[in-house]
N, C-alpha and C positions, 0 to 999 in steps of 0.2 A: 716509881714504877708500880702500876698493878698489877695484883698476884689474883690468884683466883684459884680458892678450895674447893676441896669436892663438896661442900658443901653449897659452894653458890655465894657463900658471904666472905666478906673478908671486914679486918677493922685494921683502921689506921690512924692515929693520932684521934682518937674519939669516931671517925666518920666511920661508917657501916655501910657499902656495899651490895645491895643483894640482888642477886639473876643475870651475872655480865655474863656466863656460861650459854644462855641460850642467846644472848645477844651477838656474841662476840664469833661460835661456830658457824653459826651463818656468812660471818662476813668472811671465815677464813675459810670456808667453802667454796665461795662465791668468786675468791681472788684467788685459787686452784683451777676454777672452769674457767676464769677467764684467761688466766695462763696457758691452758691445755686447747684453747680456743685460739691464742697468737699464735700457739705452736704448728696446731693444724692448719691453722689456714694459712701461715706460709709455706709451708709443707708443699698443701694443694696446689695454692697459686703458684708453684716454681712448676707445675708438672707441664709438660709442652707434649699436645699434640704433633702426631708427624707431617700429617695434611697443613696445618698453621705454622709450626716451625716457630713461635713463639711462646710464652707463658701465659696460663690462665690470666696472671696478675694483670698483665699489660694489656690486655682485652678485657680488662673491668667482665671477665666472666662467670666468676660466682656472685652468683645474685644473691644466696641467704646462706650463712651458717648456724648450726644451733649446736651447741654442745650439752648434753646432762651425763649424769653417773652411768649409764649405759651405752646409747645412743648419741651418735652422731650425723645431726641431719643438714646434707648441703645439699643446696640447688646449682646444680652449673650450665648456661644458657652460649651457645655456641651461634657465632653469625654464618654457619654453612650447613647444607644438609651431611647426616652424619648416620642414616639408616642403616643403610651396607656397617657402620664398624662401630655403632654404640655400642655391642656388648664388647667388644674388642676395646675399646676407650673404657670403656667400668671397669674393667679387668686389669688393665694398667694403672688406673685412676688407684683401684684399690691397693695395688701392691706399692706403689707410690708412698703412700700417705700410711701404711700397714704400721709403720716403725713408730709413729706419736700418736697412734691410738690410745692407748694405756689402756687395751684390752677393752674398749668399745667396739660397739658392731656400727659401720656406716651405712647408711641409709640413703643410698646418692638417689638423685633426677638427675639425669643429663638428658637436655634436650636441645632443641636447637630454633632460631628466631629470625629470618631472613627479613632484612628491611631494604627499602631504597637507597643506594649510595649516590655521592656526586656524581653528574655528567660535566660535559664538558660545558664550559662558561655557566657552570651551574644551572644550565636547563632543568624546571621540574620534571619528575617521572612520567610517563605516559599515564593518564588514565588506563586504572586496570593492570599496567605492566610497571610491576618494580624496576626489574634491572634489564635493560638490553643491553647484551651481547655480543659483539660483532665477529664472526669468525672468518678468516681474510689469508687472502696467500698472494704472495707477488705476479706467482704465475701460474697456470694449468697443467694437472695432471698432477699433481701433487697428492693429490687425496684428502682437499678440502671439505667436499661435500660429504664425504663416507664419515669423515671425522665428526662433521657435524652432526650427522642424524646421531650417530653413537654415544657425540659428546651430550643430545638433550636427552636422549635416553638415559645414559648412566647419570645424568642428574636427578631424572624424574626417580629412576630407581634407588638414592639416597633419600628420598622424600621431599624433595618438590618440585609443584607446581610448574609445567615446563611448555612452552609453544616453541614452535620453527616456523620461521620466513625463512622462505627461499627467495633469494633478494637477486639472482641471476635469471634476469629476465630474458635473455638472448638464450640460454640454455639449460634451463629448471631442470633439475634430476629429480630430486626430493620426491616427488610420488610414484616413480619407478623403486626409489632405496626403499619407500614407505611401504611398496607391494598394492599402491591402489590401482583399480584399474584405470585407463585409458577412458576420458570422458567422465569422472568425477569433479562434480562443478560443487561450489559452495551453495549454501542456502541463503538468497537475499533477504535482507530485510529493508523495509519503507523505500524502496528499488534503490536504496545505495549503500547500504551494509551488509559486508560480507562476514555469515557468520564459520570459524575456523571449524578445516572437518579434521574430525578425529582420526589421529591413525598412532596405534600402540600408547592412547592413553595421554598422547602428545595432541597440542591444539599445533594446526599449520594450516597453512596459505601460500600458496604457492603461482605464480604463472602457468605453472602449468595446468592448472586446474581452470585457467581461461583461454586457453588454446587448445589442439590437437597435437600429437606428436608429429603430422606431417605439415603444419602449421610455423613458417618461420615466422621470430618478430623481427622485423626489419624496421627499426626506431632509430631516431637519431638520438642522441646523449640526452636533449633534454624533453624529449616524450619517454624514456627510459627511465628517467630519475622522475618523473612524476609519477611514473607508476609505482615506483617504490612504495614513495609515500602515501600515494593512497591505499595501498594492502597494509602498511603500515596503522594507517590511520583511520580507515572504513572497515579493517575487522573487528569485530565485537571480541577480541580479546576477552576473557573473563577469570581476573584475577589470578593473575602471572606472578611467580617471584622472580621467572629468569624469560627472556626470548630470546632466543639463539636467531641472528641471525646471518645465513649462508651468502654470503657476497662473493659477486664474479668475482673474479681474480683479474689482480691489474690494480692500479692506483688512477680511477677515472672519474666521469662525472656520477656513476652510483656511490661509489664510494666518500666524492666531496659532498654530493647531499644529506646523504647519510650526517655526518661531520657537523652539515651544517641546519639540520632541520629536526632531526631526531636527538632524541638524549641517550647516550651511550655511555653506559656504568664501563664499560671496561673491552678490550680487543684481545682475543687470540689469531695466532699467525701460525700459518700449518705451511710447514717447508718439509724439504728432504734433505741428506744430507751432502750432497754436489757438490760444489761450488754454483756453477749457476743459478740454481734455484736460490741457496744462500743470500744472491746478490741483489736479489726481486723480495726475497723479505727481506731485507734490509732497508729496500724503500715502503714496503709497505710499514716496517717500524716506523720509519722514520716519518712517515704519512699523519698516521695517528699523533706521534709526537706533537706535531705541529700545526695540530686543529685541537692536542690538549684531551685525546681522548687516552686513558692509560694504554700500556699493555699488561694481560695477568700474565703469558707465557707465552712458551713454544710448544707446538707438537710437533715431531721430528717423524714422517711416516718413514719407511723403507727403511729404516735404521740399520739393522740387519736380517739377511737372509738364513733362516736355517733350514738346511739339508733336511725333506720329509724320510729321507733312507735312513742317514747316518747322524743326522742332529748336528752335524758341520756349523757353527758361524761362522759368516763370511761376510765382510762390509762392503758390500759391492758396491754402494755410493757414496765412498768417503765412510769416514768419522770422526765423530767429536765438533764439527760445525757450529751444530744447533748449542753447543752446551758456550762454543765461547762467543756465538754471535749474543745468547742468553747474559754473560758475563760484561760484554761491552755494554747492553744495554740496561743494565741492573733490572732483569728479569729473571724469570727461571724455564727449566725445559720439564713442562707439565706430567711429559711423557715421553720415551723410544719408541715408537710401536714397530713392531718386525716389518718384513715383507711376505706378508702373509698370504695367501693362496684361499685360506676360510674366509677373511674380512672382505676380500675381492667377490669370493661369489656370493656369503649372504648377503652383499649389498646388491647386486646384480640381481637375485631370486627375491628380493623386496621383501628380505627377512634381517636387518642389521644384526651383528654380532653381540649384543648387548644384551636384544630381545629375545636372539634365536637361542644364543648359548650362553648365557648369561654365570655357566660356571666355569667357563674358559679363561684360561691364561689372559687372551688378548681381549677380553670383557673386561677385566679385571684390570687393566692398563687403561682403559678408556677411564673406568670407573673411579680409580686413582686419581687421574687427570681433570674429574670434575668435578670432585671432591679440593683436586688442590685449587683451581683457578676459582672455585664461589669460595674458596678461603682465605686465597690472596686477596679480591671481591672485599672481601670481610673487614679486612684489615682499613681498608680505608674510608673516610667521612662519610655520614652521613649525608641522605642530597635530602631534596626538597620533593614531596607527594605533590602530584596534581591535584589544583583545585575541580571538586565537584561540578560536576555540568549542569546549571541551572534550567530546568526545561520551565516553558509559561506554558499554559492552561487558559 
């Protein structure tokens, strides 16, 4: 065994020794951080966001750790937007990890990195659009549309990138909920790209924005399904991480083309809680199933009613539906949202709940909701980017 004086030398059997002291602190420094370094970063990686419902670890989400005598520096890269609750996540992040510091100060990034996921039969991404969206309900009157303007708003509002199609060509809301007026056309380009007109910061495109309101379309299924795709495909999108888009209700030929032309990262299904309605998302689940396109969840509108006198709940259409049609179909119910009376009219005064009151209760349930669905989004593979469009000269 070696011994080591304060001198720095030692002698043994004739041999002389000298300076293992500065050799030998270093290594036994070096095998304290790296200890203090396993410690932390299982620590970290067991922490689970509530939005993911999983562990850092298993989302390969810390990208770097560094440990020295003071400081403690991680990077942790999240696949959803996380605006609305970063400092809310640091705050957790820190009290988390507080106890294997050993009296270091942390020094976190947390950011966040939205990429293209699989579509269905592995279709590449749209040029320009990462993930589309499909937002979908069995049947009418549910509160598909409202859901949707709100659901790309409180996306855009966690920080990103967000457009809306309004893919119900027989009866476009969308530039009524958006507040535009009556006769807002898009701006062509080279007479056949349309480029998205902005409303709250959203890119959208709409039918109605090629109509009038006293204008019906009177299409059969497949002039309807071709106009999808060409608003799909003839607007100049520009660099999207999400497009939401708003589809009739019903399980028809919008909905089969969609399925079978466009690539669709993932479906929400906006039901009430009935029965009947129930029974119409269940085929719309069961829709997507079997063209392969995911579901991220449920929104359950009408959930319940509270009393604006007494604050009374009351389920006046049922409860608990949405949570076990969620359970049959190993999905989750994204959100309850009330029967609310605010949601109704700022969508009617073409001011959504999101944008108008944005520190409302019922803001803050959308926001929740889209938050959780780009993080279920998250959870699953990677897809394949569009090849560049080659233009000649």
């Amino acid at each position: 065994m070696v011994r080591v004086c304060a001198t720095n030398n030692f002698r043994e059997g004739g041999l002389v020794v000298n300076g293992l002291a500065p050799i030998i602190a270093p290594l036994e420094t070096e095998a304290i951080m790296s200890s203090a370094e396993q410690r932390i970063r299982q620590q970290l990686g067991g922490f689970i966001p509530d939005d993911l419902g999983v562990s850092l670890t298993s989302v390969d989400a810390i990208e770097s750790l560094t440990v020295d005598d003071s400081t403690v520096h991680a990077r942790i890269v999240l696949g959803f937007p996380i605006d609305g609750i970063r400092e809310h996540l640091m705050t957790q992040i820190r009290e988390h990890v507080s106890e294997v510091l050993g009296g270091r100060e942390l020094a976190l990034d947390l950011t966040a990195k939205i990429i293209p996921h699989r579509a269905q039969s592995s279709l590449p991404a749209m040029d320009q659009v990462a993930n589309v969206i499909a937002i979908a309900s069995g049947k009418g009157g549910v509160g598909k549309s409202t859901t949707a303007v709100n659901l790309a708003l409180a996306l855009q509002a966690e920080g990103a990138r967000v457009g809306l199609l309004d893919a119900d060509v027989f009866g476009p809301s969308q530039p009524l909920m958006l507040g535009l007026p009556d006769g807002t056309r898009p701006e062509v380009l080279e007479g056949k790209y349309f480029v998205p007109v902005d409303a709250y910061g959203l890119q959208t495109m709409s039918m109605g924005y090629l109509t009038t309101k006293q204008t019906p379309v009177v299409w059969r299924g497949p002039k309807a399904s071709g106009a999808l795709v060409q608003m799909m495909e003839q607007t100049r999108w520009h660099h999207l991480d999400y497009l939401l888009v708003d589809l009739p209700p019903g399980t028809g030929d919008i909905q089969l083309t969609l399925a079978q032309k466009i690539p669709v990262a993932g479906a929400v299904v906006i039901t009430t809680p009935q029965d009947i309605a129930l029974l119409d998302a269940i085929k719309g689940v069961e829709m997507f199933r079997k063209v392969d396109i995911r579901v991220l969840g449920i929104v359950e509108n009408m959930a319940v009613h509270i009393c604006s006198q007494c604050g009374h709940h009351e389920h006046v259409f049922g409860q608990g539906g949405g949570e076990k049609m969620a359970s049959e179909y190993h999905t989750e119910v994204l959100a309850a949202l009330p029967l609310s009376l605010r949601i109704r009219e700022q969508a009617d005064s073409g001011e959504p709940m999101v944008a108008a009151c944005p520190d409302s209760e019922e803001a803050g349930l959308y926001r929740q909701a889209a938050r959780r669905l780009a993080a279920r989004l998250s959870l699953t593979e990677g897809g394949k980017r569009a090849f560049p469009k080659v233009t000649q000269h």
